[in-house]
TORKOL-4160 file (C-alpha; in steps of 0.2 Angstrom, whole numbers, padded with zeros to 4 digits, m for minus):
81
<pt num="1" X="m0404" Y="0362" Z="0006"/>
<pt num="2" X="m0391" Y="0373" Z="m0004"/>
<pt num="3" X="m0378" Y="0383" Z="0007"/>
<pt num="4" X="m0368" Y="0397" Z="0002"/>
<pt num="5" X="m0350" Y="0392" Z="0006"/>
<pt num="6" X="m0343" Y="0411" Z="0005"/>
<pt num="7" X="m0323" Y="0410" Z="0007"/>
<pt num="8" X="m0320" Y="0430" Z="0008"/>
<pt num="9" X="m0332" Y="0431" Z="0020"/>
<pt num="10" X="m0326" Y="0418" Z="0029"/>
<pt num="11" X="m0308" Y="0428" Z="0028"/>
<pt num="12" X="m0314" Y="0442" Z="0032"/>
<pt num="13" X="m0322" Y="0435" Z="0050"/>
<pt num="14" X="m0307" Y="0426" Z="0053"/>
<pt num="15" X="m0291" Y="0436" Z="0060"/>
<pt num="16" X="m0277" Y="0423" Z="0057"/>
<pt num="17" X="m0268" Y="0429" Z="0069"/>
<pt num="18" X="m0280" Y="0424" Z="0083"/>
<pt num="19" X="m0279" Y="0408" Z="0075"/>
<pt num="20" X="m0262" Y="0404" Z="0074"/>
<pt num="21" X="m0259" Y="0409" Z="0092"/>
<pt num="22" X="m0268" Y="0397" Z="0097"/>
<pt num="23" X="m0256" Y="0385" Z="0091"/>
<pt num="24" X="m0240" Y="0397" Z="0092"/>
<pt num="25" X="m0236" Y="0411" Z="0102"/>
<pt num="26" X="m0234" Y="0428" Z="0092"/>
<pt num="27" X="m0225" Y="0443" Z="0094"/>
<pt num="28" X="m0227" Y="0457" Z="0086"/>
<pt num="29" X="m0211" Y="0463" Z="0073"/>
<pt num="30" X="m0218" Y="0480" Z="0063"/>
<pt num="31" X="m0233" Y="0476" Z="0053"/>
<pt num="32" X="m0233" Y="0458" Z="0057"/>
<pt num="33" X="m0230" Y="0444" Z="0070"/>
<pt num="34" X="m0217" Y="0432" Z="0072"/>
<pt num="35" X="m0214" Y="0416" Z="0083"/>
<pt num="36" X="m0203" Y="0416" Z="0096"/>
<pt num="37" X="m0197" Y="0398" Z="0094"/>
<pt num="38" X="m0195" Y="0386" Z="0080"/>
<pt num="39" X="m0212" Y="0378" Z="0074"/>
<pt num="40" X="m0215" Y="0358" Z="0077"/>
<pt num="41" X="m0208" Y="0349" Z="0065"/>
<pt num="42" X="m0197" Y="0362" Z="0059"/>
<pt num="43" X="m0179" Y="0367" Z="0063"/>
<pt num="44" X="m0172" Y="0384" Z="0060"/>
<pt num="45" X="m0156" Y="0393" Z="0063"/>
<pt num="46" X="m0165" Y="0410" Z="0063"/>
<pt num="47" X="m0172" Y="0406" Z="0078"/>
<pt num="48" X="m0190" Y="0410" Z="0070"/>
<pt num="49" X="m0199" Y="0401" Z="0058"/>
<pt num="50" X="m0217" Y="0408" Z="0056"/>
<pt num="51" X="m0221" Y="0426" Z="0049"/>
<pt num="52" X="m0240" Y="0431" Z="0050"/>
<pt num="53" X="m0245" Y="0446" Z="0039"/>
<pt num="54" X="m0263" Y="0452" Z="0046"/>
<pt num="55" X="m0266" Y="0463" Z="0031"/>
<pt num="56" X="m0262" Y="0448" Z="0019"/>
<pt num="57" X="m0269" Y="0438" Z="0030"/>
<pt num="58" X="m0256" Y="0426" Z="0026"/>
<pt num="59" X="m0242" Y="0415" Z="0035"/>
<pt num="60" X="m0225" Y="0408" Z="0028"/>
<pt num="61" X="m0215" Y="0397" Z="0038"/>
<pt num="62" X="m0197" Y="0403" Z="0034"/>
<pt num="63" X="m0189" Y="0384" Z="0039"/>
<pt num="64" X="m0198" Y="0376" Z="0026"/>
<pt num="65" X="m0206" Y="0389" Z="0014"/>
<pt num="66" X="m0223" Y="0383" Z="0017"/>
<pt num="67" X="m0236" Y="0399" Z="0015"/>
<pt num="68" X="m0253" Y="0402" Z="0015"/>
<pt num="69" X="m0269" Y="0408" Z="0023"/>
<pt num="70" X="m0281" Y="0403" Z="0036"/>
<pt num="71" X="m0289" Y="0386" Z="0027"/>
<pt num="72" X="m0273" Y="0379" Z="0021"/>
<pt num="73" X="m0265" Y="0382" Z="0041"/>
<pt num="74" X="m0279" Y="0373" Z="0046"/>
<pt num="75" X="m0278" Y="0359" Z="0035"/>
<pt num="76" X="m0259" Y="0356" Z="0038"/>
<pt num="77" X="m0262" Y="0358" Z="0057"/>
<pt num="78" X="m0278" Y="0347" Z="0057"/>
<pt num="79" X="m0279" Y="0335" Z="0044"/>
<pt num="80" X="m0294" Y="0327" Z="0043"/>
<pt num="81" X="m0296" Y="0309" Z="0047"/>
């Protein structure tokens, strides 16, 4: 059997938001969300590392510079095995 694998749809259904909160806790700053305390793994003399842009749907870690959007967080928070 052929499935469809649709990614808009997919990142259309997802809110990244939701589903990076579950990993970090975010506050909203203006038209996106920040975390209130240096991600694992990475340091930061901000004092935040992650910046999530809901209308981007899109995340940057501002430690490290690592970015993206819902499928790479997940494959760098959940690597397959």
């Amino acid at each position: 059997m052929n499935q469809h694998f649709d990614v808009d749809m997919m990142k259309a259904q997802i809110d990244i938001v939701d589903l990076i909160s579950r990993d970090e806790p975010l506050q909203k700053y203006g038209d996106t969300y920040r975390s209130g305390h240096v991600t694992a793994g990475h340091g930061s003399k901000s004092g935040t590392c992650l910046d999530v842009c809901p209308p981007k749907q899109v995340y940057l870690c501002r430690s490290c510079g690592e970015s993206g959007d819902i499928f790479s967080y997940e494959q760098q928070r959940r690597p397959l095995s």
